[in-house]
N, C-alpha and C positions, 0 to 999 in steps of 0.2 A: 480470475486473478492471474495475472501476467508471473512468468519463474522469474524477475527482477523485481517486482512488488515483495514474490515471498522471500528474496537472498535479503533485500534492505529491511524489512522485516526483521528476520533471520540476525542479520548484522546487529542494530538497534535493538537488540534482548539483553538480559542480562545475562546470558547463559556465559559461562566460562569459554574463553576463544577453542581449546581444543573439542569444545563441544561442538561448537560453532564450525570448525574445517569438517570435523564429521558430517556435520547436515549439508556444508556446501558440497561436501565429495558425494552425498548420497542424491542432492538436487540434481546437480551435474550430471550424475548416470546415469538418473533416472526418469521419467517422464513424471510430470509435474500432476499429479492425480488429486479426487478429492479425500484418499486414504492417508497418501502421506502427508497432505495438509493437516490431516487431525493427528497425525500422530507427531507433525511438527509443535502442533497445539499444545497436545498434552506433556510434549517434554518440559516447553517454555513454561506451562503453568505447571511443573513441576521443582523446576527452578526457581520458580516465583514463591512456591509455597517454602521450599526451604531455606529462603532468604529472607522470608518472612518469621520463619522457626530459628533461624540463628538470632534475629533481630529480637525475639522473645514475645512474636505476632504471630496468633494461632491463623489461620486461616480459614475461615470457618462461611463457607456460600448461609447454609441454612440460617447459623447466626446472624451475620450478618443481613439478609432477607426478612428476619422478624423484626432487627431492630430498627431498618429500614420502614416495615410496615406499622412500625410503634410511634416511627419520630415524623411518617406521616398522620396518623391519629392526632397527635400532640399538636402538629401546626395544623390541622383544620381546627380542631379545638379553640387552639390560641386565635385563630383568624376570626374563628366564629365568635368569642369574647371579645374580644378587639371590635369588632365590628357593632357589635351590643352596643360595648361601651362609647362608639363614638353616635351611635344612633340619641345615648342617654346626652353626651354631652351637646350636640346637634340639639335637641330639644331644651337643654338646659342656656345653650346659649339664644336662641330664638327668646325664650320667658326674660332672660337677661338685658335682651334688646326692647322688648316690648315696654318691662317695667320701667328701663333707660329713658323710653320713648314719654309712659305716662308723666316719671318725675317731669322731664324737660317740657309737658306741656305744661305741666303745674307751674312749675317755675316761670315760663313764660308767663301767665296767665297771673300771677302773685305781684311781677313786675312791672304791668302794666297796667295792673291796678294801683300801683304806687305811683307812676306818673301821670296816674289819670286827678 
């Protein structure tokens, strides 16, 4: 990662601007490492968490991560139901066509014995 990918980064956060000249004053002097990239991380996702805490939004990875792995469960579930159920209607419409098919041969066959 290029030190103009992390300054537009950097810029594009929500951090408060005076936080923001600080990181640009410490980018500036300092060589672009993979330490101060984390530790530019963990500001931004500390900012993030508290704007999340004003806005009355816990922040919560683990939370979040369960309910993630719950509301996966839930659509393979639903898919998998879903997919029954169109397997059941699939074969309910086949019997639907078939019987279609018998009346229509009756019918034909009732008809032509009447102009016979």
């Amino acid at each position: 990662m290029q030190k103009d990918d992390v300054i537009k980064l950097l810029m594009d956060s929500p951090m408060p601007t005076d936080i923001k000249k600080a990181w640009m004053k410490r980018l500036n002097d300092e060589a672009l490492t993979s330490d101060l990239i984390d530790e530019l991380k963990d500001a931004v996702q500390d900012v993030m968490e508290k704007n999340f805490a004003a806005a009355g939004v816990e922040a919560d990875p683990k939370g979040l991560d369960k309910a993630e792995k719950q509301m996966e469960k839930e659509v393979a579930a639903a898919s998998k139901e879903f997919d029954k159920e169109m397997q059941k209607a699939e074969k309910d419409m086949m019997k639907l066509q078939e019987n279609t098919q018998k009346n229509m041969d009756k019918l034909e066959a009732e008809m032509a014995k009447q102009d016979a």
